[in-house]
C-alpha positions as CSV (number, residue, x, y, z in Angstrom):
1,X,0.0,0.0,0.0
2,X,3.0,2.1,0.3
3,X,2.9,2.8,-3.5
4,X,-0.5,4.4,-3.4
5,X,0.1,6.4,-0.6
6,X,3.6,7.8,-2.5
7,X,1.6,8.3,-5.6
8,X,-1.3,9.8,-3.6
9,X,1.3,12.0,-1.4
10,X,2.5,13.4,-5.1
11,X,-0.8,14.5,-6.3
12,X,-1.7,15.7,-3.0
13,X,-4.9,13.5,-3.1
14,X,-6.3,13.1,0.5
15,X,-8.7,9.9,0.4
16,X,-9.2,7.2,-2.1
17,X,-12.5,8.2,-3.4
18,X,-10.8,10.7,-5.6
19,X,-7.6,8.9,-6.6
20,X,-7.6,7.8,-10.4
21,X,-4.8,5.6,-11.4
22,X,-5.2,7.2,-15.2
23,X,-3.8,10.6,-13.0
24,X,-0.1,8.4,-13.3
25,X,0.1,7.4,-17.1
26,X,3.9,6.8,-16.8
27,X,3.3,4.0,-14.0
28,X,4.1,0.8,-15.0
29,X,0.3,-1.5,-16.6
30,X,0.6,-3.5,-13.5
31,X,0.8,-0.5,-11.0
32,X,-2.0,1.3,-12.6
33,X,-3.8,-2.1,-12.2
34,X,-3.0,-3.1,-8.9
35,X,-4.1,0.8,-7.6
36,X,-7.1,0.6,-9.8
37,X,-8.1,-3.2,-7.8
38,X,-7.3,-1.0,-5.1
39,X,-9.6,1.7,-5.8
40,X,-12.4,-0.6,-6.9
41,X,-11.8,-2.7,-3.2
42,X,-12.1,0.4,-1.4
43,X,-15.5,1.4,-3.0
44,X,-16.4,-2.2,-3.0
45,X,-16.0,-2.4,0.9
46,X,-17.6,0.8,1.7
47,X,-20.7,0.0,0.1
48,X,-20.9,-3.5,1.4
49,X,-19.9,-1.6,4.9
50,X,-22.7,0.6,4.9
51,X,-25.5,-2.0,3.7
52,X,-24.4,-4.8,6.5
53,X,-23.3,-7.9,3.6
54,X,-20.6,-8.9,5.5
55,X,-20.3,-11.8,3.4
56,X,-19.3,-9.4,0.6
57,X,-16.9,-7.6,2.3
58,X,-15.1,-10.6,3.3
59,X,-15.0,-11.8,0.2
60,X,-13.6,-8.5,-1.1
61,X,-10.5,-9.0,1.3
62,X,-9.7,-12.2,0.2
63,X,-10.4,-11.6,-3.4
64,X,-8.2,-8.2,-3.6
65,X,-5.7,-9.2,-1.0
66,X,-5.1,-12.7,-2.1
67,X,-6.2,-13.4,-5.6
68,X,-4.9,-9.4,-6.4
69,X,-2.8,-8.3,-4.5
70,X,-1.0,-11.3,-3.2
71,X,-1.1,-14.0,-6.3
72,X,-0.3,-11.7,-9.0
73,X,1.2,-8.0,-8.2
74,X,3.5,-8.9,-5.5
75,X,4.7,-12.2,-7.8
76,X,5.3,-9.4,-10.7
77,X,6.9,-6.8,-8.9
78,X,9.3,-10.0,-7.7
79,X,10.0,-10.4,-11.6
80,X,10.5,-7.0,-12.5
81,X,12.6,-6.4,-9.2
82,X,14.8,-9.7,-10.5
83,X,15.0,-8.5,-13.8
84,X,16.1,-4.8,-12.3
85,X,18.4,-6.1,-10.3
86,X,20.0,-8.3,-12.6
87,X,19.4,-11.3,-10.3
């Protein structure tokens, strides 16, 4: 989550209801995609929040933070950080 609030920080955007990963067109496709899951998680949860489907908002969680988050950004940042470093 650090690269959202760095990116956020930059733009000088103070919640995540107005934060548009098309605002950073020079980001790499799969950390506009990861801020956009991000964005759509957030909304996602609030409005599950607010109408009591706890059932929805747990499977949010598991579906951004696993299936997202966990399965495929952090396994491509690995690769990109590999090919970076020359590793």
């Amino acid at each position: 989550m650090r690269l959202y609030f760095h990116y956020a920080d930059q733009a000088g955007i103070q919640n995540l209801s107005s934060f548009k990963p098309a605002q950073f067109p020079n980001l790499p496709m799969m950390d506009r995609w990861i801020l956009s899951s991000l964005y759509d998680f957030v909304d996602s949860y609030e409005s599950n929040i607010r109408n009591c489907k706890f059932h929805l908002v747990t499977e949010a969680i598991r579906t951004f933070f696993y299936s997202q988050y966990c399965d495929v950004y952090l396994v491509n940042f690995h690769q990109r950080a590999t090919l970076y470093l020359g590793g």
